[in-house]
Each structure stands twice: as structure tokens, then as C-alpha cells.
N, C-alpha and C positions, 0 to 999 in steps of 0.2 A: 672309443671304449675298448675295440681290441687289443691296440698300443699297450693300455692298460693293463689288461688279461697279460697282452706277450710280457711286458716288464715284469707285472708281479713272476711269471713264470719264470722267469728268466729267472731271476732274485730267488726262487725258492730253487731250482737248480745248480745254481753258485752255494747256498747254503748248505744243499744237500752234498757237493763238491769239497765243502770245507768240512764238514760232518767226518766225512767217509774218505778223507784222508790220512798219509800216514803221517805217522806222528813221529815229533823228533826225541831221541831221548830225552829225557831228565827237564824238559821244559813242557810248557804251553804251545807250543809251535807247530805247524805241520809243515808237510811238504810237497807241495804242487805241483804241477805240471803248467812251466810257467804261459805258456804261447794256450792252452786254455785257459786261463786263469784269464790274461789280457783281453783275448777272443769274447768272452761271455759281459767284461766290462766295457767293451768298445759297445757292442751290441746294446749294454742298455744304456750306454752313454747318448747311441744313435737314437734311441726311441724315448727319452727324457726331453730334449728340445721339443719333438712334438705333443706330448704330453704339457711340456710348459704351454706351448703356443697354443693349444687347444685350453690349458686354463686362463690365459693370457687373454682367452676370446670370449670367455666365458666371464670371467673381471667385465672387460671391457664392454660386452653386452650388458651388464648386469647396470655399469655408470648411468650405460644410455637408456637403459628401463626406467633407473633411478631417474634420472636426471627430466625423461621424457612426467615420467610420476611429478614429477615438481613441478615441471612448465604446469601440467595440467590442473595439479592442486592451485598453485597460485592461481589460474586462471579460473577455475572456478571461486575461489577466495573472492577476490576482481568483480566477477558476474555475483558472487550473493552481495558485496558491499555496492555494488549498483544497483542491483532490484531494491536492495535498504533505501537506498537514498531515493530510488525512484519512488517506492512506496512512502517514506516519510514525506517525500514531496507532496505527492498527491493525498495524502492523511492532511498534509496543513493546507493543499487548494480545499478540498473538500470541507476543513474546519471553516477557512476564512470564505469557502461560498457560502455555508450553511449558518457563518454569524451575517454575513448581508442578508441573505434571506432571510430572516429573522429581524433585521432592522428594518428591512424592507415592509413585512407584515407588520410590525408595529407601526409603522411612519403610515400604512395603509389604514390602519386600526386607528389610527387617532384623527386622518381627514376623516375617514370614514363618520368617527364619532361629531365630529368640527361639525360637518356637512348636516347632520343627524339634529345636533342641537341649533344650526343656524334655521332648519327647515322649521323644526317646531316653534321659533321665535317668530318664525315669520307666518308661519298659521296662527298660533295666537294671536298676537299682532292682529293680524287679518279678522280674524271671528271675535276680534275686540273693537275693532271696527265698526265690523259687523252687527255686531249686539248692540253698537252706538245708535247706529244709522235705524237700527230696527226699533232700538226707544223710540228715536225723536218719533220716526215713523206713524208707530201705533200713540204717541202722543199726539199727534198731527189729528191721527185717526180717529181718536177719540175725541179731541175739543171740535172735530169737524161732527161728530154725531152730536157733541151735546151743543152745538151752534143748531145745528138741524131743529133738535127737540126745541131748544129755544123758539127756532125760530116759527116753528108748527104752532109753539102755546102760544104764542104773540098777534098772530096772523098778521103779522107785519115782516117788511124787509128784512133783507139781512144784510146788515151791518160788520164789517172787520172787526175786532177788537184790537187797542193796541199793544197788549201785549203779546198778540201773535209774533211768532215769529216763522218768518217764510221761510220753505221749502229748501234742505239745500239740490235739488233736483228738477 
């Protein structure tokens, strides 16, 4: 920065040099004092290279910021289209768990119901039996009371008849 300050100064000293000079007649022209004149251009000739090379570094930082900027953008770019894909992954585990589960509870839902409706076939079934076994029973039970009463009014034996039929027990 002071390079800077020195040039500009220098430059406005030359100006003031070319200002404040004598003038030639009848033209535009002046007349210098040549060995100043070179003196004052050598000086910012000298202090122009570092001036460049200080913007020269200043460019040059400026790529690697750039450039550092890109890597980093890309690479964030990278890291969101992988969390994309890692999350679109896990969005379609999660679909195709939660449609097995779901088949899974339906396929449970209909042994469930199977099981449901085999059990009640097989209790009726059973209390149809049941009720079978309990006619003949009380059919039993009853030609056995009225063989009894028979047999009371008769004062006689008792006698089978043959269309009993026997006991399945």
C-alpha cells in the first residue's frame, strides 16, 4: 500500500514538474530538466513491478479462494446428492418394510379368521353331537320310566322290548 501512496506521489510530482515548466515558444511543448525528468521515471518504473507483483498475488489468491470455493461447493453438491439418495433409499426400505408389514398382518388376519371359523365348526360339530347323544339319552330315559310305570301297573316282570335300542355307552 505504501508503493502505492509512493507512485501515486511520485506521478503527481512529475505532473506538477510538467505543469510548472518552461514553455517553448509558439507550441505545446515544454522544457525539462532532462536527468530529472528520467530520475522521477526510473523511480516509478522501480516501484510499478512491485505494485504488479503485489497484484499479481492478489489475482493469484483470489484463483485459489475461487478455486478452494468450487472444490467446496462441488463437494457439498456430492454430500447433498448422497444424503438424496441415502434418504430416497431408506424412504423405499421403509415403503417396501411397511408394505410387508402389512401383508404380513393381513396373511395374520385371515389364519387368524381360518382358525376362528375352523374352531366354531368344530364346537358346533361337537354340541351337535352333543344334543345327539343327549336325545337318545333322555329318550333312553324316558322309555326306561315308562317300562318302570309299566312295569309297576302290571305287577309283573320286566320284559325288554324289541324295539329298544341299546345304549351307545
Amino acid at each position: 500500500m505504501e508503493d502505492v501512496v509512493e507512485l501515486l506521489s511520485r506521478l503527481a510530482s512529475l505532473a506538477q514538474a510538467v505543469e510548472q515548466a518552461r514553455s517553448v515558444p509558439m507550441s505545446s511543448n515544454c522544457m525539462m530538466h532532462r536527468g530529472e525528468l528520467l530520475s522521477a521515471l526510473a523511480g516509478m518504473r522501480d516501484a510499478i513491478p512491485v505494485e504488479i507483483a503485489k497484484a499479481q498475488q492478489v489475482i493469484d489468491e483470489r484463483e485459489h479462494i475461487v478455486a478452494a470455493g468450487r472444490t467446496e461447493a462441488e463437494r457439498i453438491v456430492a454430500e447433498g446428492a448422497a444424503e438424496r439418495q441415502r434418504l430416497t433409499s431408506m424412504h423405499e426400505i421403509t415403503l417396501a418394510a411397511e408394505q410387508e408389514a402389512a401383508r404380513i398382518v393381513e396373511q395374520a388376519q385371515a389364519e387368524a379368521q381360518r382358525l376362528r371359523d375352523e374352531v366354531e365348526e368344530y364346537v358346533d360339530t361337537s354340541l351337535a353331537n352333543f344334543e345327539q347323544l343327549l336325545g337318545r339319552t333322555i329318550d333312553t330315559v324316558r322309555l326306561g320310566r315308562n317300562r318302570m310305570n309299566a312295569v309297576v301297573g302290571l305287577e309283573g316282570g320286566f320284559e325288554p322290548q324289541p324295539q329298544e335300542k341299546p345304549l351307545p355307552f
